[in-house]
LUMDREN-96127 format. One record per residue (C-alpha): x, y, z. Coordinates in steps of 0.1 Angstrom, whole numbers, plus 5000, padded with zeros to 4 digits. Each point is the difference from the previous one (the first is absolute). Layout:
<rs>
+------+------+------+
:    x :    y :    z :
+------+------+------+
:    X :    Y :    Z :
...
+------+------+------+
</rs>
This chain:
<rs>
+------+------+------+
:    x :    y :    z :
+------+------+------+
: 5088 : 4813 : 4506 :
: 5030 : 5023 : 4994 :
: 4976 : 5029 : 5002 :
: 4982 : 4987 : 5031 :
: 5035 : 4996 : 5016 :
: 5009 : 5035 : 4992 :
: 4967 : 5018 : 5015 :
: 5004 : 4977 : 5033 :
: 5041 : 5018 : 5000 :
: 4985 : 5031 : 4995 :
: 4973 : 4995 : 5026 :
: 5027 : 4993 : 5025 :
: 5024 : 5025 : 4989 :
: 4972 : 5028 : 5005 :
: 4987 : 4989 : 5034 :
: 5037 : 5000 : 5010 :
: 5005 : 5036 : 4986 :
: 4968 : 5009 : 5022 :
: 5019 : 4983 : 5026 :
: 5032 : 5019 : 4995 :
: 4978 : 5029 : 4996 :
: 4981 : 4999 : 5034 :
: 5038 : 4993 : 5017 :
: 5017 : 5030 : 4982 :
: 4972 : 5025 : 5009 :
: 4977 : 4985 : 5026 :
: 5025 : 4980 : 5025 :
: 5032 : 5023 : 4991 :
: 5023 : 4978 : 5019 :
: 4976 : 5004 : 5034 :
: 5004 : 4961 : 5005 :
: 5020 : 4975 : 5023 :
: 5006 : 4988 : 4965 :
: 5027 : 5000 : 4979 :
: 4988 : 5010 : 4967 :
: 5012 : 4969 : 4984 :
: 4976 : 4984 : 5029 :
: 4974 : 5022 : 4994 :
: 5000 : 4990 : 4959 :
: 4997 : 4964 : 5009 :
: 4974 : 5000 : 5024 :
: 4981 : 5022 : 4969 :
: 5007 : 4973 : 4975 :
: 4985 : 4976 : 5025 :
: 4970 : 5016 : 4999 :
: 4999 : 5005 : 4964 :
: 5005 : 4960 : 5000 :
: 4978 : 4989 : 5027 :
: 4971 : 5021 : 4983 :
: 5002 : 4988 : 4968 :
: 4973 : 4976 : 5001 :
: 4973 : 5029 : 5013 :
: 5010 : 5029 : 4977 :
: 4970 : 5017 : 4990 :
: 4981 : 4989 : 5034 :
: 4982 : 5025 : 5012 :
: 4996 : 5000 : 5043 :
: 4984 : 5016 : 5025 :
: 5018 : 5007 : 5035 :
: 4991 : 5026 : 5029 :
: 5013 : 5012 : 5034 :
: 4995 : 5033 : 5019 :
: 5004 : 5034 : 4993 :
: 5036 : 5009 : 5019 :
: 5029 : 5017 : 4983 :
: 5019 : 4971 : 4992 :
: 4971 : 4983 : 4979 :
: 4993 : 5034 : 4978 :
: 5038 : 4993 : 4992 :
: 4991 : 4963 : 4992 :
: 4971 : 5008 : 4981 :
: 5013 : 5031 : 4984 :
: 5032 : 4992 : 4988 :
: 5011 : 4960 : 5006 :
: 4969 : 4983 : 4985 :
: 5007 : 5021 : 4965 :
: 5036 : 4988 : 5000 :
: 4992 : 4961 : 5012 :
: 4972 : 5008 : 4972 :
: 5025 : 5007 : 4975 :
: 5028 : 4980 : 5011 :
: 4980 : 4968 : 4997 :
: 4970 : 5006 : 4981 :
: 4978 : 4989 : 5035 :
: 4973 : 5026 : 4996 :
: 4994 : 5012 : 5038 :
: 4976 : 5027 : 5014 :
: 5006 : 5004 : 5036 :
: 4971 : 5015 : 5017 :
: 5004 : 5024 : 5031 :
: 4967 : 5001 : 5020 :
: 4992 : 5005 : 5040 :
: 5014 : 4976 : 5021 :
: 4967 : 4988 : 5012 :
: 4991 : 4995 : 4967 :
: 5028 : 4974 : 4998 :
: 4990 : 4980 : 5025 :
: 4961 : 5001 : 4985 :
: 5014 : 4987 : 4961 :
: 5019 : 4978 : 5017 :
: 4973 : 4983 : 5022 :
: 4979 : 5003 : 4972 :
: 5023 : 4974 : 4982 :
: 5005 : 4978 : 5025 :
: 4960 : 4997 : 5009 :
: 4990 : 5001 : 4961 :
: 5031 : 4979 : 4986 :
: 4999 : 5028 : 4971 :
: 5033 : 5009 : 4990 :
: 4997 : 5041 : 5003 :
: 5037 : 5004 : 4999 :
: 5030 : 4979 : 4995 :
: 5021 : 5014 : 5030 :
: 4991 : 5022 : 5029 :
: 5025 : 5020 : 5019 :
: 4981 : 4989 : 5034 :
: 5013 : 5009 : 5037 :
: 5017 : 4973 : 5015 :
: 4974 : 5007 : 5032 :
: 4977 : 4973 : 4980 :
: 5025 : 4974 : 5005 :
: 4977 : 4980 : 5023 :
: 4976 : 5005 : 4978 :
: 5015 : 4984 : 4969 :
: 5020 : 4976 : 5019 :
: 4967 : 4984 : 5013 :
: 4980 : 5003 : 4968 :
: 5025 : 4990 : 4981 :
: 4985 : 5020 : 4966 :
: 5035 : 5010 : 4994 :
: 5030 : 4985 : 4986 :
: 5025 : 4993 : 5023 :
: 5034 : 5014 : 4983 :
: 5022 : 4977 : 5017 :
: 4983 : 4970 : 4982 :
: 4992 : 5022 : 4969 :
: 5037 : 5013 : 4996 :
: 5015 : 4964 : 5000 :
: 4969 : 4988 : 4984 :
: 4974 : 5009 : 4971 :
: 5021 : 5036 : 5001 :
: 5033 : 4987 : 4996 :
: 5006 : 5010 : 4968 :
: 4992 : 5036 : 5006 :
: 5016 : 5007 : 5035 :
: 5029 : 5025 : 4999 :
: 5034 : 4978 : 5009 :
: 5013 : 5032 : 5013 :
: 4967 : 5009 : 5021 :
: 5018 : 4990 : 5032 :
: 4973 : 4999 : 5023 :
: 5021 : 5000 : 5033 :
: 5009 : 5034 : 4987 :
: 4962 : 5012 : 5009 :
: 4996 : 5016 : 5035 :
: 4962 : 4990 : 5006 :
: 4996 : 4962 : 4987 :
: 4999 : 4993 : 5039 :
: 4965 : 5020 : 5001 :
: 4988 : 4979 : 4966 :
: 5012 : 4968 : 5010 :
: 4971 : 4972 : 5016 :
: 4999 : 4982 : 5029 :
: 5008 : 4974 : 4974 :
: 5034 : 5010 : 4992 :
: 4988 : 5012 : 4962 :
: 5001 : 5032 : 4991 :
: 4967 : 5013 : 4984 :
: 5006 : 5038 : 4988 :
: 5034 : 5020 : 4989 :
: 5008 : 5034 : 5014 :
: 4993 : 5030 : 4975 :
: 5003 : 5026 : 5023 :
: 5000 : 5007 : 5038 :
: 4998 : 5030 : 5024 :
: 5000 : 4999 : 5038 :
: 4981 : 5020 : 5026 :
: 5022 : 5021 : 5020 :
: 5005 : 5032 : 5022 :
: 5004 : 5030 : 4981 :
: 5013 : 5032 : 5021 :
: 5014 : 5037 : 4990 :
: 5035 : 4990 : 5011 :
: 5012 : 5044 : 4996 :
: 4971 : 5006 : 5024 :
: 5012 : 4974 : 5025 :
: 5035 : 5009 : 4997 :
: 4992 : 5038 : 5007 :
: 5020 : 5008 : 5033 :
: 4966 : 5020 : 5016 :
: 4980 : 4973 : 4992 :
: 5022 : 4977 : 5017 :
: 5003 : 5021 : 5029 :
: 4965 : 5012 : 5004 :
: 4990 : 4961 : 4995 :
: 5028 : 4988 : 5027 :
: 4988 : 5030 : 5024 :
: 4962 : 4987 : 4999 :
: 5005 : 4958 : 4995 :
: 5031 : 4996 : 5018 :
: 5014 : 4979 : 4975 :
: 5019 : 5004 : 4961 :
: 4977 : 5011 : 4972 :
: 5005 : 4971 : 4970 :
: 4990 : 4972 : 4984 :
: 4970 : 4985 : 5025 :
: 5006 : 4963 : 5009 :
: 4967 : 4994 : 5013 :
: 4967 : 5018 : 5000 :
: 5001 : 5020 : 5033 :
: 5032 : 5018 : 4980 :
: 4979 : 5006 : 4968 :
: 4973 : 5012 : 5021 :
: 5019 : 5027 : 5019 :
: 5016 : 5009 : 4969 :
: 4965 : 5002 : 4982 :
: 4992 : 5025 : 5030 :
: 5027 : 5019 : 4998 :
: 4998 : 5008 : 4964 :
: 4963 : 5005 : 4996 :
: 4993 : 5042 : 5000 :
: 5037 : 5010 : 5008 :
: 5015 : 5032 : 4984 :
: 5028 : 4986 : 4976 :
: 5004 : 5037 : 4981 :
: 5036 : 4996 : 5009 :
: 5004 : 4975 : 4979 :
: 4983 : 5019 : 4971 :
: 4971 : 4974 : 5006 :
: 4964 : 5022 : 4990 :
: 4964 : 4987 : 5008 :
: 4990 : 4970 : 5032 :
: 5019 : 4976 : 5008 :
: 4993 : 4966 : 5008 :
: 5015 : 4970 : 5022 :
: 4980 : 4972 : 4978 :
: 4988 : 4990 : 4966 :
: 4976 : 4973 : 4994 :
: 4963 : 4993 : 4980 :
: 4971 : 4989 : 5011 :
: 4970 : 4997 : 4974 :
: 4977 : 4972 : 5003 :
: 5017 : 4983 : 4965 :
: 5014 : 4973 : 4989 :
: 5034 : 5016 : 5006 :
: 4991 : 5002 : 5041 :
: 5003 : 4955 : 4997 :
: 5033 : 5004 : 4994 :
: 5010 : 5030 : 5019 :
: 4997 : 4972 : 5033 :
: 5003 : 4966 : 4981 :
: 5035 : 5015 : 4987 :
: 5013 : 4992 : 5034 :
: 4989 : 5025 : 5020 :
: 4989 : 4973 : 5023 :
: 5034 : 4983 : 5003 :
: 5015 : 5033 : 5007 :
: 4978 : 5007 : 5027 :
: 5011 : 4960 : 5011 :
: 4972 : 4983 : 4996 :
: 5010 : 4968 : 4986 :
: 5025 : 4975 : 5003 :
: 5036 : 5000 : 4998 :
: 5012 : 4985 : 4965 :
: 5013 : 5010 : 4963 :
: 4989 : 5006 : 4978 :
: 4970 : 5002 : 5020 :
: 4989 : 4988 : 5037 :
: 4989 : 4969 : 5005 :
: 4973 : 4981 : 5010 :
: 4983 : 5037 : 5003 :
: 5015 : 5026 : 4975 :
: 4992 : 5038 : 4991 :
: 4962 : 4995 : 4989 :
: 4993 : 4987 : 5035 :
: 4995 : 4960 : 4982 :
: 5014 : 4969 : 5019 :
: 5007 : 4965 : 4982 :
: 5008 : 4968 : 5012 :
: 5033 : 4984 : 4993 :
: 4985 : 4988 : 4969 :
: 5001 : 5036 : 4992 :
: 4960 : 4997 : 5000 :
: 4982 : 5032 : 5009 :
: 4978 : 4989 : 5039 :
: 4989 : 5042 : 5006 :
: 5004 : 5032 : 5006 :
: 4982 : 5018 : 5027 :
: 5012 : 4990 : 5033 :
: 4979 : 4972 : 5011 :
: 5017 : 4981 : 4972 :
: 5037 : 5007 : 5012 :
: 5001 : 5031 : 4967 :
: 5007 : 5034 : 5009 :
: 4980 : 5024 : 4975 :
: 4982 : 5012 : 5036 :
: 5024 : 4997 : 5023 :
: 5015 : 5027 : 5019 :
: 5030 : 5009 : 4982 :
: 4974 : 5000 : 4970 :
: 4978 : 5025 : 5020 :
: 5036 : 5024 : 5008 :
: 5008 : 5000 : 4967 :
: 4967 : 5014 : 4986 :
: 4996 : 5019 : 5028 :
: 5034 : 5022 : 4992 :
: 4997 : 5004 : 4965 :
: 4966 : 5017 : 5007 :
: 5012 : 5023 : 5028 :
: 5029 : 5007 : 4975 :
: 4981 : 5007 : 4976 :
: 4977 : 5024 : 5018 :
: 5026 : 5020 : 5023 :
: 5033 : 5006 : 4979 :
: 4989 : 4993 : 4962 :
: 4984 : 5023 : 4975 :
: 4961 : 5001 : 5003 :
: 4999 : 4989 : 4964 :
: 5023 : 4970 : 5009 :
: 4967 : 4983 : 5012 :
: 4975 : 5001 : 4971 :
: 5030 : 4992 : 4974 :
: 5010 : 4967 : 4983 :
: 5038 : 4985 : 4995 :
: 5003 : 5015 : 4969 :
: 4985 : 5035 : 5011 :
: 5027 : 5000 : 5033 :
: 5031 : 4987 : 4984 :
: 5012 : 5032 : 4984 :
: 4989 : 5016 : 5032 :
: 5040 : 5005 : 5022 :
: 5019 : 5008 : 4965 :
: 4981 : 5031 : 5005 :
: 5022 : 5014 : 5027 :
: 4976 : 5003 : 5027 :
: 5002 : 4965 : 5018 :
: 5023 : 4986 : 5027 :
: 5004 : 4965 : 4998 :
: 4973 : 4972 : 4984 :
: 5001 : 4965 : 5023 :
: 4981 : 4980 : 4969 :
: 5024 : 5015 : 4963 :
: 4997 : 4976 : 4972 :
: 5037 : 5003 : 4984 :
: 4978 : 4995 : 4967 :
: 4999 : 5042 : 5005 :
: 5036 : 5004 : 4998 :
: 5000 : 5011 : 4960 :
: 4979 : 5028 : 5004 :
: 5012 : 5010 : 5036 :
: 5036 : 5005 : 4988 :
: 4992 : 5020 : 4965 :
: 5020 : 5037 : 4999 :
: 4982 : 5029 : 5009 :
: 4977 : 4989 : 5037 :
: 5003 : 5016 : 5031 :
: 5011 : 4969 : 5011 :
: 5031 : 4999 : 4977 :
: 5036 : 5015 : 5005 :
: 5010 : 5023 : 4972 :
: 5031 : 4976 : 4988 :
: 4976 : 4972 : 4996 :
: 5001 : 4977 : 5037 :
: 4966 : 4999 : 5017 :
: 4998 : 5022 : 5033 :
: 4979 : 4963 : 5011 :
: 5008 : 4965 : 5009 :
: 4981 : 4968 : 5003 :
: 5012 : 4974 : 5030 :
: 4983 : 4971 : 5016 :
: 4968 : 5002 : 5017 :
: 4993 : 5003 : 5037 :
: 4982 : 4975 : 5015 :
: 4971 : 4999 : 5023 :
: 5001 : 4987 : 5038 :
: 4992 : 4967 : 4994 :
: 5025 : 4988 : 4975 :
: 5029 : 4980 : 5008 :
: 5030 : 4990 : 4984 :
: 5000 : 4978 : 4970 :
: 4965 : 5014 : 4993 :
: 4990 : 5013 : 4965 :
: 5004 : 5042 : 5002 :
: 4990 : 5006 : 4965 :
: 4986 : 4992 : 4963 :
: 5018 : 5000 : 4970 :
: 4982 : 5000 : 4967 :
: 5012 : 4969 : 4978 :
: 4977 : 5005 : 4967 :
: 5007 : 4966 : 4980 :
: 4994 : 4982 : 4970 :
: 4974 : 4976 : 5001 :
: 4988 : 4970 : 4973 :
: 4971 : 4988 : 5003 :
: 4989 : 4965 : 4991 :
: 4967 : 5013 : 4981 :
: 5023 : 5016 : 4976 :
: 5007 : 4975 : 4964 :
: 5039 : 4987 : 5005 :
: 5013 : 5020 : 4972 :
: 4984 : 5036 : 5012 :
: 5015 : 4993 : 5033 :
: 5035 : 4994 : 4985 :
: 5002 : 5030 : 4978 :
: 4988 : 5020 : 5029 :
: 5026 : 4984 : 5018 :
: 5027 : 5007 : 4979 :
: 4987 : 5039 : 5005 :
: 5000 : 4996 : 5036 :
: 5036 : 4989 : 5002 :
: 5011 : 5027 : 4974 :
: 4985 : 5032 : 5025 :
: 5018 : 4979 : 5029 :
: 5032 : 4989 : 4980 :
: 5031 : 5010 : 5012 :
: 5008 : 5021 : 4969 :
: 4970 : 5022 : 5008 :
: 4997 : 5000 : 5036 :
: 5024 : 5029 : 5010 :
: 4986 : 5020 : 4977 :
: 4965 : 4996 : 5006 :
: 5009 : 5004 : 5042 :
: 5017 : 5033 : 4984 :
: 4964 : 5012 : 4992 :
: 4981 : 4984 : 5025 :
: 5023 : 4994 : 5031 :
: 4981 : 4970 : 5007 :
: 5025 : 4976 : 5008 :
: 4995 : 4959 : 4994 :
: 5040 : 4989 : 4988 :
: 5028 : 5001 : 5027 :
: 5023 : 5009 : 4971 :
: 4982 : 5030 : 4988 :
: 4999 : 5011 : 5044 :
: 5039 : 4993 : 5000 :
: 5007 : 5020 : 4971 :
: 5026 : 5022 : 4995 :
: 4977 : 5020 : 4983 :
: 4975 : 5005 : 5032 :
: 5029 : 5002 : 5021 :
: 5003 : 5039 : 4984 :
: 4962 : 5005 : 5001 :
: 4999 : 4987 : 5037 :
: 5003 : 5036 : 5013 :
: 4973 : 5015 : 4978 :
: 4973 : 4974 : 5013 :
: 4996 : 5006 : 5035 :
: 5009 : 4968 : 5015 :
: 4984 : 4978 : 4976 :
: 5037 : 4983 : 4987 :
: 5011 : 4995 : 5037 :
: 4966 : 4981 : 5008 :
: 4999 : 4973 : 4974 :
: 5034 : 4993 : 5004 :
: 5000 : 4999 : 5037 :
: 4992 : 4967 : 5018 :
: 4969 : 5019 : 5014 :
: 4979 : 4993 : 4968 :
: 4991 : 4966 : 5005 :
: 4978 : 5011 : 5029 :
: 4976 : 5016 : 4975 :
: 4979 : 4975 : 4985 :
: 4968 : 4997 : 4978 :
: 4967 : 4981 : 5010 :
: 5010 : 4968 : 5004 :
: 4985 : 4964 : 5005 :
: 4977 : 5008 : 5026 :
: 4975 : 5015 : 4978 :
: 4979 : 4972 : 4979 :
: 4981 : 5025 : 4977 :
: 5013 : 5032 : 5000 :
: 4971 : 5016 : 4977 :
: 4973 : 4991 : 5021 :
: 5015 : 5007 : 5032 :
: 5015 : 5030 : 4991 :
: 4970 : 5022 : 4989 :
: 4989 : 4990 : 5036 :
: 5026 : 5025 : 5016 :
: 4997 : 5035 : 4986 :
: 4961 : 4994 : 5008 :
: 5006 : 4993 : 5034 :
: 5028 : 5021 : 5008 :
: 4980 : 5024 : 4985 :
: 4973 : 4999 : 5027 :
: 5024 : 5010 : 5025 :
: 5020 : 5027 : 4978 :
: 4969 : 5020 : 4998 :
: 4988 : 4993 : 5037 :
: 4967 : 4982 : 4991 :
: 5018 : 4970 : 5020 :
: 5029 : 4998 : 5026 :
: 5032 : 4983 : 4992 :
: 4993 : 4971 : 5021 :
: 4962 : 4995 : 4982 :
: 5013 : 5003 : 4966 :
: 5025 : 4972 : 5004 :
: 4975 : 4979 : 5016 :
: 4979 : 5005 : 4971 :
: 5033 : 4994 : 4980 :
: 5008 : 4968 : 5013 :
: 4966 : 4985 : 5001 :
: 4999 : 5009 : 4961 :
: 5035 : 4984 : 4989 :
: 4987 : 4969 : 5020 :
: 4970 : 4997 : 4981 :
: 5023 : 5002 : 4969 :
: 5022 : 4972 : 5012 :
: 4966 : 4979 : 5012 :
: 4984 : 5004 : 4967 :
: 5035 : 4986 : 4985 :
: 5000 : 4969 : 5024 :
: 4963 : 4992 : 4994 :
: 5010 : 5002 : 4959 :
: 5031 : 4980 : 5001 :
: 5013 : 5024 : 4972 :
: 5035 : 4996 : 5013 :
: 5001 : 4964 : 5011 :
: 5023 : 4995 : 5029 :
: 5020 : 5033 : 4998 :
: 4964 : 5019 : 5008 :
: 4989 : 5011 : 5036 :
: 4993 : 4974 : 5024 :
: 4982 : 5025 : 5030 :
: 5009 : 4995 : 5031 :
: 4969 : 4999 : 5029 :
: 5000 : 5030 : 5017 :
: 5013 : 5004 : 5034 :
: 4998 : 5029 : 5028 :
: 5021 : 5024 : 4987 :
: 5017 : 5003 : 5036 :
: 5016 : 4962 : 4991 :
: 5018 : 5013 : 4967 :
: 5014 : 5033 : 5014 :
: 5012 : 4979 : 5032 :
: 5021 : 4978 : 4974 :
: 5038 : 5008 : 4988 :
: 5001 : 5018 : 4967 :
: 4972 : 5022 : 4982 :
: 4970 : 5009 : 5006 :
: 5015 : 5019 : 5028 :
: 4984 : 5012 : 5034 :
: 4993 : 5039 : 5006 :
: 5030 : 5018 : 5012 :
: 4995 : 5022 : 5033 :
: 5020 : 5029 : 4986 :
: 5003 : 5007 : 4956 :
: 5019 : 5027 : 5007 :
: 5036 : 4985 : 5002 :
: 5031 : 5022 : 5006 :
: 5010 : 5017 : 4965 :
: 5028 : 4996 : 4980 :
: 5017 : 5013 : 4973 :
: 5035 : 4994 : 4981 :
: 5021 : 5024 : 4976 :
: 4992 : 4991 : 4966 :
: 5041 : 5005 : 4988 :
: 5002 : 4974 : 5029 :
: 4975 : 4975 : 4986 :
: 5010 : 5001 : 4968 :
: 5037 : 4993 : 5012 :
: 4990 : 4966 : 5019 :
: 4984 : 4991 : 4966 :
: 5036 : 4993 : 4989 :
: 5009 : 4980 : 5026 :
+------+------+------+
</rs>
């Protein structure tokens, strides 16, 4: 017994000098932490694990900077600290979505914890094949919840969180969708004048889309040699390859931008950004038109239209046969204006030492601000997406799996890691990592990126949300659609036509099943469309003029009524 004792001490004593280890070399006092805080959230995981040491699990997410740094480096020390033996997988994000639908239609357990965009939160909320966390954490997981996770310190548990009040995923990582722009080039005096001398108004950051259009213009073919600037220039950078990349190039609120949908956060309601109305029972009832949804309306119709003519007139010709991946590297290459649809996911590798679009002592020659919006959008509306990757149990996984990947899950999050791990990734999920003293010195080194997620403005960038009750099937719908029109084999108003006839034969096929009981799609009867667009809110009618007055604002401005 005294021997048994002794190798249990020496156990404990080891995964705490892997602990102290991984804090010395690994976190070097990058935490909102103390170190004598950081020590006794590590012993609580050394504690809390005991029961699964030499458990071997299985968890996966996409491939984004912030998961290599998960996979890479935190799984080997929660590995060590705790004996848990976790391989974290890093495949395509689509191929997330297929394991995890896999699961939920086979009841195999393929992994123990999936690192799954909050965009299929009316998906799981209406299946209900995952755990819901708030039950879990004061429930069957109450032994091995964090007491210092502090969950009102997350940013995005609004964009998890079910009509039900229960939160059913926990923030990993997020990134918002924002307008990038070369802030020297916009700042350079000939520009300005030349700009002022043919628009009649200030050169900077467009509020709408008639701005970014006339900026998109005016920067596409024009001789920048005297800012040292070699090779074409261009007004726009976007992608357009018929891929599943293309879905969510418009279901990433493109659609909400251009104001198609209702006013609401985190999304509008009853019609949101994918064009879907529900009934106050939060019950999907359609999408096209006839049905009171807006997927073919004609702010859907404008907003496809634009990003095709942008495309085509002030973007690079290989802009249209390249995927999101292919375009994202695209303006750090020094030859690009200003990008309307910039995943801040890019921000890493658009601030690294030595592009055209760097300064030599290190701040980027770029910033990123919110997004112009289209003519139909109104106050209140959605005006962007915001990426809110989260950890998600499901109920096919055995009790114990799901706890020890639990207890990972809470580790890459824990407040001991997190400011760190937003060091590498800049992926940003904790308000105290954002309000950090230590981000407060990066802030002028990432473009704008510090000033958005602590700005007020933030909250008007949302995920999917409830609208959408199965976000696998529905989704693949879009980039094959959209497609049609990208490439010109359909126009813009065909396409979505064929869209929206498609998602409601998703949502019929759900009603006939039942799969979802009374949170599934009730459909509506279909009306002349005339009835819905005569009715307050969206869909909304055709306006006589798109082309609204421009509008522009200094960024150094913007930025300065973010404090306020």
């Amino acid at each position: 017994m005294a021997l048994a004792l002794g190798m249990m001490s020496t156990a404990a004593h080891a995964d705490m000098e892997a602990a102290r280890a991984f804090l010395d070399t690994e976190i070097n006092g990058l935490s909102v932490l103390s170190r004598e805080e950081q020590e006794a959230e590590m012993q609580w995981f050394i504690d809390a694990a005991q029961p699964f040491a030499g458990m071997e699990i299985k968890v996966v997410s996409e491939t984004i900077t912030t998961h290599e740094y998960e996979s890479q480096v935190l799984a080997p020390a929660f590995t060590a600290i705790t004996g848990i033996q976790v391989t974290h997988d890093l495949i395509g994000e689509g191929d997330v979505v297929e394991k995890l639908q896999t699961q939920m239609q086979s009841g195999e357990n393929i992994y123990d914890a999936y690192i799954n965009d909050s965009d299929l939160i009316g998906t799981h909320w209406r299946y209900q094949q995952v755990r819901n966390l708030t039950d879990w954490m004061a429930g069957e997981g109450a032994d091995v919840t964090l007491p210092t996770l502090d969950i009102d310190d997350f940013i995005g548990t609004s964009f998890t969180t079910g009509p039900d009040g229960k939160l059913y995923q926990l923030p990993d990582q997020q990134f918002a969708n924002l307008y990038w722009f070369r802030y020297d080039w916009f700042n350079d005096e000939k520009n300005k004048a030349d700009f002022m001398a043919e628009y009649g108004y200030e050169l900077g950051v467009p509020v709408n889309w008639s701005a970014y259009e006339d900026i998109a213009e005016f920067f596409t073919g024009r001789d920048l040699s005297h800012l040292g600037v070699e090779g074409e220039v261009y007004g726009n950078m976007d992608y357009g390859k018929k891929d599943p990349s293309l879905g969510w190039r418009y279901t990433d609120a493109w659609m909400s931008m251009a104001g198609m949908g209702d006013v609401g956060e985190p999304n509008g309601l009853p019609v949101d950004e994918w064009g879907i109305r529900v009934n106050e029972n939060s019950q999907p009832v359609g999408s096209c038109v006839a049905r009171g949804g807006a997927t073919n309306s004609p702010a859907a119709v404008y907003a496809v239209t634009k990003a095709i003519e942008w495309l085509q007139k002030y973007s690079p010709p290989a802009a249209a046969g390249m995927t999101f991946s292919e375009a994202g590297p695209i303006p750090a290459q020094g030859n690009v204006a200003q990008q309307m649809f910039w995943y801040t996911a890019f921000t890493a590798a658009t601030v690294e030492p030595g592009l055209p679009v760097m300064n030599e002592d290190g701040t980027p020659k770029w910033r990123m601000a919110p997004s112009p919006h289209g003519v139909y959008w109104k106050e209140g509306q959605k005006i962007g997406y915001q990426d809110a990757g989260s950890w998600t149990l499901m109920q096919s996984t055995p009790v114990d799996r799901a706890k020890a990947a639990w207890l990972y899950a809470q580790f890459v999050v824990s407040k001991t890691v997190d400011l760190r791990k937003a060091d590498v990734g800049l992926t940003f999920i904790r308000e105290s990592t954002i309000d950090s003293d230590h981000f407060t010195e990066r802030a002028p080194r990432l473009g704008g990126l510090i000033e958005f997620y602590r700005s007020p403005a933030r909250i008007a960038w949302s995920p999917t949300g409830t609208n959408v009750p199965d976000y696998p099937r529905l989704a693949q719908l879009w980039w094959q659609n959209i497609g049609d029109a990208m490439s010109g084999a359909k126009t813009p108003q065909e396409a979505l036509d064929a869209l929206c006839a498609d998602q409601e034969s998703v949502l019929e096929r759900l009603e006939r099943a039942g799969v979802q009981g009374d949170l599934g799609p009730v459909m509506n009867e279909p009306r002349d469309p005339a009835e819905w667009l005569a009715e307050p809110g969206a869909p909304f009618p055709k306006l006589e003029n798109e082309d609204e007055e421009p509008i522009t604002i200094s960024y150094d401005e913007l930025v300065a009524s973010w404090g306020n």
